[in-house]
N, C-alpha and C positions, 0 to 999 in steps of 0.2 A: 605771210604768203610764201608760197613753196613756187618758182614758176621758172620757165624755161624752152627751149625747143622738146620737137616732140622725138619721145624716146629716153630724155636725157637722165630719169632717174626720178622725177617727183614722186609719182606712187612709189615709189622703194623706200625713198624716204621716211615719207610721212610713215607706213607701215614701220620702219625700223625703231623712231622716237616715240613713237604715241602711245602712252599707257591704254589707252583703250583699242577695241577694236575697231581700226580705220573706216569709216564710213568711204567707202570707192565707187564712183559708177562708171566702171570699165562695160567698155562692151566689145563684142567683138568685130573685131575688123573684119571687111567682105573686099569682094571686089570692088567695089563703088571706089574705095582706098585705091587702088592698083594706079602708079603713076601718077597720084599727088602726096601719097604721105612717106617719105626714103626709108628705105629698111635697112638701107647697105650696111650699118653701125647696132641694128638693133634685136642680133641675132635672132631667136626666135620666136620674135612678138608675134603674139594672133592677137593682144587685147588693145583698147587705149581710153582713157578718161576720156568724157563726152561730157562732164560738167565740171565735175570739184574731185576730190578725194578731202577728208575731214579726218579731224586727228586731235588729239590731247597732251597735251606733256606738263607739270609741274616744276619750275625750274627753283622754285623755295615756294616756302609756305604761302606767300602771300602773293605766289607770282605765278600762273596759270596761262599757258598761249595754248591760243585755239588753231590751229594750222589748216591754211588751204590751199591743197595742190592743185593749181590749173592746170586746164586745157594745154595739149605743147602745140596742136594746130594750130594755122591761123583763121578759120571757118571758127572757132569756140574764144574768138579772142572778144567778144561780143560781151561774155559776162564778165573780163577781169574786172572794170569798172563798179561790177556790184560786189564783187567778191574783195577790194581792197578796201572798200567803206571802211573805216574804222583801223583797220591796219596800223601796227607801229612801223611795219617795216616788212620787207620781202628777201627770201634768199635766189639768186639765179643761180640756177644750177647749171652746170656747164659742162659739154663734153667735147675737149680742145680738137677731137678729132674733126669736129661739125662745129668749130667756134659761130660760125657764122648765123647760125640756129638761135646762138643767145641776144642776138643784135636788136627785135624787135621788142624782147624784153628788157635788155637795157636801157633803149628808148624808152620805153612806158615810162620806168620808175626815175628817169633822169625828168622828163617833161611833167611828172606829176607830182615830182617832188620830195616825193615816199624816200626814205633811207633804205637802202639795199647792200648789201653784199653779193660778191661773185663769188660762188661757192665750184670748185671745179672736180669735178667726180672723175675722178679713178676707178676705170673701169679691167677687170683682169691685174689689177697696180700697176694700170699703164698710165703713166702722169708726163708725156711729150714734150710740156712746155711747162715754164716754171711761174708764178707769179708776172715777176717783172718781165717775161713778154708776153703774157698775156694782158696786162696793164696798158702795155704798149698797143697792142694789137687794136684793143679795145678801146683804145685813147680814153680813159679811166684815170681821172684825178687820183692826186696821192689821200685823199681821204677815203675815197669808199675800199674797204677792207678786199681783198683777195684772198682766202686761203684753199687749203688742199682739203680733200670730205673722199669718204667711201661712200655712200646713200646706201647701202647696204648693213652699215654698222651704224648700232645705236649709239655709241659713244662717238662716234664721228660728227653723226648729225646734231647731237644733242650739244657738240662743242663748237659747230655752226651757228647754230641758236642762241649760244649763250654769245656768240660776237656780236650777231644780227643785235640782240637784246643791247648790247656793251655799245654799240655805234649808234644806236637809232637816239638811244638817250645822252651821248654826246652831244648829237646832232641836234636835239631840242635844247641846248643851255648854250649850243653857238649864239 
């Protein structure tokens, strides 16, 4: 799972690592949006996922993840439940301008158990805050992984994935 506040990069994501082409169901924002979803950070969105975004990547031969970007609302936070079924593990995607955005998805995958990484997107290669205070921020044990990601570049995301993959099966031989 790809998941995070709204705006923070998931459809970028998934579109930038997935050998096929991403299954999205963007739609577009109306006024209905005006005064509950913040644009202040998300230059100039008119669209936003309304359900999933779907994706493919190959990480070896025998090794295949299916990716699903959530909803960043909290009105769409209704399917993450069906959407993590089966899940090894989720990336939060993070944009430290809006730290606060990731907090609900922290929570999920802390009280569900799921292994996750904070994945913190560089947005313009603006990166504010470093790991360790974000760690801090986040009051984030020293096991779940922090690193730096562009969601825009495929070798970024795809070496996010390869962490998420690397922790999640740590975390099952704890």
């Amino acid at each position: 799972m790809v998941a995070g506040g709204f705006g923070v990069g998931k459809t970028t994501f998934v579109g930038a690592v997935s050998e096929i082409n991403p299954l999205r169901t963007e739609a577009v924002m109306t006024s209905a949006s005006a005064g509950i979803d913040d644009l202040t950070h998300t230059g100039d969105k008119t669209t936003t996922t309304v359900a999933m975004d779907f994706g493919r990547i190959t990480l070896d031969q025998d090794l295949i993840l299916y990716l699903f970007g959530t909803p960043g609302q909290d009105r769409f936070w209704f399917m993450w439940d069906d959407l993590v079924r089966g899940a090894i593990g989720a990336i939060v995607l993070v944009d430290t301008r809006r730290l606060a955005d990731c907090f609900p998805a922290v929570d999920y995958f802390e009280n569900s158990g799921l292994p996750f990484v904070i994945a913190l997107n560089g947005f313009d290669g603006n990166q504010p805050y470093n790991p360790d205070e974000v760690r801090e921020a986040l009051q984030i044990g020293p096991d779940t992984p922090i690193i730096t990601t562009d969601a825009r570049h495929r070798a970024d995301a795809k070496s996010a994935l390869i962490t998420l993959v690397e922790h999640a099966l740590m975390a099952r031989l704890r």
